[in-house]
C-alpha positions in Angstrom: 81.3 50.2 117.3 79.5 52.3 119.6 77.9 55.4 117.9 79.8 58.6 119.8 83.0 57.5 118.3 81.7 56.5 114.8 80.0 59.9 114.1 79.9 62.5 116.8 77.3 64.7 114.8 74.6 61.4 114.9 75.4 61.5 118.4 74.3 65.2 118.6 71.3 64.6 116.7 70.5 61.4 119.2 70.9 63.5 121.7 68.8 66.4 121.1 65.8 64.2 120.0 66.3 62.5 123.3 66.6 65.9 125.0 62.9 66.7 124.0 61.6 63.1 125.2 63.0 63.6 128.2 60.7 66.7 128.7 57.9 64.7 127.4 58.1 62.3 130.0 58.4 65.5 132.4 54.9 65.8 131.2 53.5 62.8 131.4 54.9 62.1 134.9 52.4 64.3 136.8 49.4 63.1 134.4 50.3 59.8 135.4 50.4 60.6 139.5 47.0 62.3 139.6 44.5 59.3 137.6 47.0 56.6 138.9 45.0 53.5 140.2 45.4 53.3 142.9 46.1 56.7 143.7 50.0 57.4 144.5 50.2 60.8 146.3 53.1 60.8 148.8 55.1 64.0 149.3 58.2 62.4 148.7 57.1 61.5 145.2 56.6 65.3 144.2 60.0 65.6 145.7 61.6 63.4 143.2 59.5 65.2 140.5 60.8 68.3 141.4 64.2 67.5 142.1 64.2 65.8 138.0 62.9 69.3 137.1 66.3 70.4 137.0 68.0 67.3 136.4 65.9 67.5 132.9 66.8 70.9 131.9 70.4 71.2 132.9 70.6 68.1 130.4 68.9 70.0 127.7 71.5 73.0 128.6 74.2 71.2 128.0 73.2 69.8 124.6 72.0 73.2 123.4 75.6 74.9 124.3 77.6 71.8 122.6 79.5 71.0 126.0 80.5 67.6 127.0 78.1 66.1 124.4 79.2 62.3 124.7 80.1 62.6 128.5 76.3 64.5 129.2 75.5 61.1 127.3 77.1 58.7 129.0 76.1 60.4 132.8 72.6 60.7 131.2 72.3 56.6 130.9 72.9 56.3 134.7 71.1 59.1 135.7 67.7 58.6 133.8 66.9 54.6 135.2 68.3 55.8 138.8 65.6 58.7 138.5 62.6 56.2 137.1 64.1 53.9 140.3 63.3 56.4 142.4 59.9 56.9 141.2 58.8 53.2 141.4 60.4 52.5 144.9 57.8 55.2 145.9 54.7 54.2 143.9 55.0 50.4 143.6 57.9 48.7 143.0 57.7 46.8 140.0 54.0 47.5 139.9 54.7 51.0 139.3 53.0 53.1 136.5 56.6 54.4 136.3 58.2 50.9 135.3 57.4 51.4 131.6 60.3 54.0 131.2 62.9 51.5 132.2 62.1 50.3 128.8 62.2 53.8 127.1 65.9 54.5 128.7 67.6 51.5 127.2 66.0 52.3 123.8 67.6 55.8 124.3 70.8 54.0 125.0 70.4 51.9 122.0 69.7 54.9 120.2 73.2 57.3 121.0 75.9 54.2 121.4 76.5 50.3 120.6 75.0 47.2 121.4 77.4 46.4 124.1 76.2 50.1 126.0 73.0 49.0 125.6 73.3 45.8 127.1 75.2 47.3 130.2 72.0 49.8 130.6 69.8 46.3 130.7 72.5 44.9 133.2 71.4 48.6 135.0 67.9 48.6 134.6 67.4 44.4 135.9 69.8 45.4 138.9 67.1 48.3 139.6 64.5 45.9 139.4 66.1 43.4 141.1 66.2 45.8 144.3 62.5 46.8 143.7 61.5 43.5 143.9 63.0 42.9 147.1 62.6 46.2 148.6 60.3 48.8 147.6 57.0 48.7 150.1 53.9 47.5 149.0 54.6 45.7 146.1 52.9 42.2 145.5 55.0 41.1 142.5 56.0 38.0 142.4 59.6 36.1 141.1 57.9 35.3 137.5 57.0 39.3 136.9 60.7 40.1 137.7 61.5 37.5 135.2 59.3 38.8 132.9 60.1 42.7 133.1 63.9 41.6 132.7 63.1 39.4 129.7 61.6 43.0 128.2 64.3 44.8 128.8 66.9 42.3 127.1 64.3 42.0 124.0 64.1 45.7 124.0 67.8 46.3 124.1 67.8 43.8 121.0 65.0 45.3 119.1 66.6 49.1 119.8 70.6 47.9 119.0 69.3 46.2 115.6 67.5 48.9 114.7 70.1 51.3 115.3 73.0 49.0 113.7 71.2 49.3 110.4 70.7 53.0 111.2 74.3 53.9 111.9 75.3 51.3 108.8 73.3 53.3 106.5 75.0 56.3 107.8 78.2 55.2 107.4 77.6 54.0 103.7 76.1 57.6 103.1 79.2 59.6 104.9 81.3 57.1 103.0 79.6 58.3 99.4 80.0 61.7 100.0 83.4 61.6 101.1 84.2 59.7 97.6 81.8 62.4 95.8 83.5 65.2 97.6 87.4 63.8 97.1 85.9 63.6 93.0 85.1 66.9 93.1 88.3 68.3 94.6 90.7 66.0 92.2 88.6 67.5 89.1 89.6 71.0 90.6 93.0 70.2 90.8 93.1 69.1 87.2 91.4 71.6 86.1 93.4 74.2 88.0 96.5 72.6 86.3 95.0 72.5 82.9 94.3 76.3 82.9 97.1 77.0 84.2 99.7 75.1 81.9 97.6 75.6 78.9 95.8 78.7 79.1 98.2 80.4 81.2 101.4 79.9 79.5 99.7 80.7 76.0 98.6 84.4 77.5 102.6 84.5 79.0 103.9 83.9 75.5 100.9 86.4 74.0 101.7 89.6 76.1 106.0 88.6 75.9 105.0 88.8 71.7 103.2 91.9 72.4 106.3 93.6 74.8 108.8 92.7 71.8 106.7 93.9 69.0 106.0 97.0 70.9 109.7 97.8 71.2 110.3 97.1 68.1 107.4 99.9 66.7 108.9 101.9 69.5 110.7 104.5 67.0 108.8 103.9 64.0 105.4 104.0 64.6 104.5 105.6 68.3 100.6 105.1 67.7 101.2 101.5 67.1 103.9 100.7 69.6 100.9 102.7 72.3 98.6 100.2 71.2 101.1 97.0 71.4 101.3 98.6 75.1 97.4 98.4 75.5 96.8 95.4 74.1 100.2 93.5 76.4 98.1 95.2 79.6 94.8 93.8 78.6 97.1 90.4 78.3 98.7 90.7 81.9 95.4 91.5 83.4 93.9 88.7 81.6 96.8 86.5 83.1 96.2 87.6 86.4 92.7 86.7 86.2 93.5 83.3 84.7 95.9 83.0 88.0 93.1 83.7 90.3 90.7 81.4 88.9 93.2 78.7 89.1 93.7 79.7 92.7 90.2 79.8 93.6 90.2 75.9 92.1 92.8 74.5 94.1 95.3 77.2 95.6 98.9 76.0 95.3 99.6 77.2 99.1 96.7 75.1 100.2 98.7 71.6 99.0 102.2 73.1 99.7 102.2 74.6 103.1 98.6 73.7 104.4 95.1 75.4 105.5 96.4 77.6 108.1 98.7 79.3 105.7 96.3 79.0 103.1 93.9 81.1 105.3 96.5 83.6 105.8 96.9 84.2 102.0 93.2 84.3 101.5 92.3 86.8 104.2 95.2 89.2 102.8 93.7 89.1 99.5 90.3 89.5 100.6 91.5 92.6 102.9 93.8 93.9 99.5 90.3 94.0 97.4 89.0 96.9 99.6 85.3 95.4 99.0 85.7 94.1 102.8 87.5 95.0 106.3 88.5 91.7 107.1 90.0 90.3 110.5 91.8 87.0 110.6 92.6 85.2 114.0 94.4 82.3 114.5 95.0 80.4 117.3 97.8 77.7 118.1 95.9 74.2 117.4 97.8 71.5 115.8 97.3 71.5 111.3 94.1 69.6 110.7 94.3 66.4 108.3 94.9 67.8 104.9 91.3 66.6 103.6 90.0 68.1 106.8 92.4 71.8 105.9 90.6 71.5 102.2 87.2 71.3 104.0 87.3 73.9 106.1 89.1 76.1 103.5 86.1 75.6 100.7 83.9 76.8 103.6 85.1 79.9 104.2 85.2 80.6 100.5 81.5 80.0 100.3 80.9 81.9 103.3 82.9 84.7 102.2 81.1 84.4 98.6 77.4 84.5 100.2 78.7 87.4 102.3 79.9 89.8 99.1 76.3 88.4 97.0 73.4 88.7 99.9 74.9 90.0 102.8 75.7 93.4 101.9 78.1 93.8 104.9 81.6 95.8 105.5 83.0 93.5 108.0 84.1 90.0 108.5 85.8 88.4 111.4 87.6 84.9 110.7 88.9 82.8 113.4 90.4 79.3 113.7 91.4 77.5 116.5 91.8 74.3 118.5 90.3 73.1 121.7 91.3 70.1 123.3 90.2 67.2 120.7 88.8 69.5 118.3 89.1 72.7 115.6 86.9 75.4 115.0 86.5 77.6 112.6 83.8 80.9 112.7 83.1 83.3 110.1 81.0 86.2 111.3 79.5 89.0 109.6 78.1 92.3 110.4 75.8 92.0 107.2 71.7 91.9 106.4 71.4 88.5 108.0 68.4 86.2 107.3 66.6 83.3 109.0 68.0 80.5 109.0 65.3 78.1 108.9 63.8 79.6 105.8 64.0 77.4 102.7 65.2 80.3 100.1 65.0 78.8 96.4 68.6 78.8 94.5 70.5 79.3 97.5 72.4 76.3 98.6 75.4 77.7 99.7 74.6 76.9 103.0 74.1 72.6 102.3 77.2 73.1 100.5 79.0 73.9 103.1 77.2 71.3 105.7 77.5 68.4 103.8 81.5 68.6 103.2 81.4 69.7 106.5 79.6 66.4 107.5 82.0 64.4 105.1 84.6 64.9 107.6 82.3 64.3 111.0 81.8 67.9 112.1 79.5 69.8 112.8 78.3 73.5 111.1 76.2 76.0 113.3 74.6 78.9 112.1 73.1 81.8 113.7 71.6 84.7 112.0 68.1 87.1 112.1 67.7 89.7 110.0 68.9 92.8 110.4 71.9 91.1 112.6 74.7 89.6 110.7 75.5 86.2 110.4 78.1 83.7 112.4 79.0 80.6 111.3 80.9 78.0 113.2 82.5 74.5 112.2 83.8 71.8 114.6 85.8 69.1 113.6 87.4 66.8 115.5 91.3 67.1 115.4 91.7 63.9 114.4 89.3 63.4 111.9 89.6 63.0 108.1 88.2 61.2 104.9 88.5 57.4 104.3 
């Protein structure tokens, strides 16, 4: 199964390592063109260099914005062995000090997909060295170094697809455990959200109703008392409103009934009637995510809200949810303190909380944040995706 549709965010991360090797090679290139033996200084060949300039960092663009990831990958596997062709037609052939990262782009292939893109990079990469062979100028190779430079890349593509099979198994096993740890965790809320609420709740319903009928019953008698049976059912609703919350914090009924979006609705509206925050809730028109994936992205803006009221000491907070093509997004942004993101602060794990359930369902969670300038969060999920 090739990797871009088995876990989008392992293809993001192949990519941006890639990304930076690409520019590493951008380095080496030159290096390699000035103590070259023989020498190789045509003009053309600084052409191709500088035309690959931009070639490389439009590339590394595109990954940094999140655009077109797995088609930026696929065009990226053609591109890079038609660039190192260039190079070696122009210093070489297969002789070429530039050969070597033939190689290098079908372990990059093996790296981002399956075994069967891998193999059609190799099917690339021979038919590139097939025409070096019989065309570039100068080059004194013979039929057994083509044979051997193929044989490389088909024991290269076998090395880099093994390796990355077990990689993208032991990935799957992990995503696989966390989803199981993460459905554990939200079927304990629901029991417990039921427990206090059948049990605790009705015993503070049946508490305060005493309370109301002994309070009109001391109602002529004894006004003192009947004021204090008044307190005393108050103290009872409140505490039964509170018990109602915390059950709705566990596992809000509107969240299984009628689904994340209204769930969201209901959330913002209470957040907005607590005065603590101005809050502002858009919503777009993308089609209901997966119920696990409506729970996931509901739990994350309740931790992102919650790290807002404790550290981020801000007045505002814009919400917004919405669909785009194959995938939703969700952003929380705050006008608060802000902080750096790639600071290790001790105690605070809000922010692997919400990346690993985020990660359980195949998305990806962005952050951006200095001090001084608020924070935004963003989560994409693909529509379709949810927990198995």
């Amino acid at each position: 199964m090739p990797l871009a549709e088995d876990d989008p965010g392992q293809l993001r991360k192949a990519e941006a390592v890639i990304v930076w090797l690409r520019w590493l090679a951008m380095a080496a290139w030159p290096v390699i063109l000035v103590f070259a033996e023989p020498p190789v200084t045509p003009p053309l060949v600084w052409t191709i260099y500088a035309l690959a300039l931009p070639y490389v960092a439009l590339v590394h663009w595109l990954n940094r914005t999140g655009r077109a990831v797995r088609a930026t990958a696929l065009a990226t596997t053609v591109a890079d062995p038609t660039l190192t062709a260039a190079m070696c037609a122009v210093t070489g052939g297969l002789g070429s000090p530039f050969y070597p990262f033939f190689y290098l782009t079908t372990l990059a292939t093996s790296m981002r997909f399956g075994m069967a893109e891998t193999l059609a990079t190799v099917v690339v990469n021979a038919a590139f060295a097939l025409l070096l062979f019989a065309a570039a100028p100068g080059s004194t190779a013979t039929p057994f170094d083509l044979g051997l430079r193929v044989f490389y890349l088909f024991f290269v593509a076998l090395e880099g697809g093994l390796l990355s099979r077990e990689a993208r198994a032991h990935s799957r096993r992990r995503r696989r455990l966390l989803q199981r740890l993460l459905h554990a965790e939200e079927e304990e809320r629901r029991r417990l959200a039921g427990e206090i609420h059948d049990r605790v709740g009705h015993r503070l319903f049946e508490f305060f109703r005493a309370l109301d009928r002994g309070r009109a019953a001391l109602a002529e008698r004894d006004a003192a008392g009947a004021a204090t049976l008044a307190t005393l059912a108050g103290d009872a609703r409140a505490c039964a409103d509170e018990v109602r919350a915390v059950t709705n914090e566990l596992r809000p009924v509107v969240l299984d009934d009628f689904g994340f979006v209204e769930a969201l609705r209901e959330y913002a509206a209470a957040l907005q009637a607590h005065g603590e925050l101005e809050v502002t809730l858009s919503i777009g028109t993308p089609p209901a995510p997966a119920p696990e994936v409506g729970v996931m992205l509901y739990r994350v803006v309740q931790e992102a809200v919650l790290n807002v009221r404790k550290h981020a000491r801000a007045r505002r907070v814009d919400i917004a949810f919405e669909g785009a093509g194959r995938a939703h997004t969700l952003s929380i942004r705050d006008d608060g303190a802000g902080f750096d993101p790639a600071e290790t602060r001790r105690g605070h794990f809000g922010l692997l909380y919400m990346r690993e359930r985020v990660e359980g369902c195949g998305g990806r969670l962005d952050v951006e944040s200095r001090p001084g300038s608020g924070t935004a969060i963003r989560v994409t999920v693909p529509a379709g995706a949810s927990r198995r």
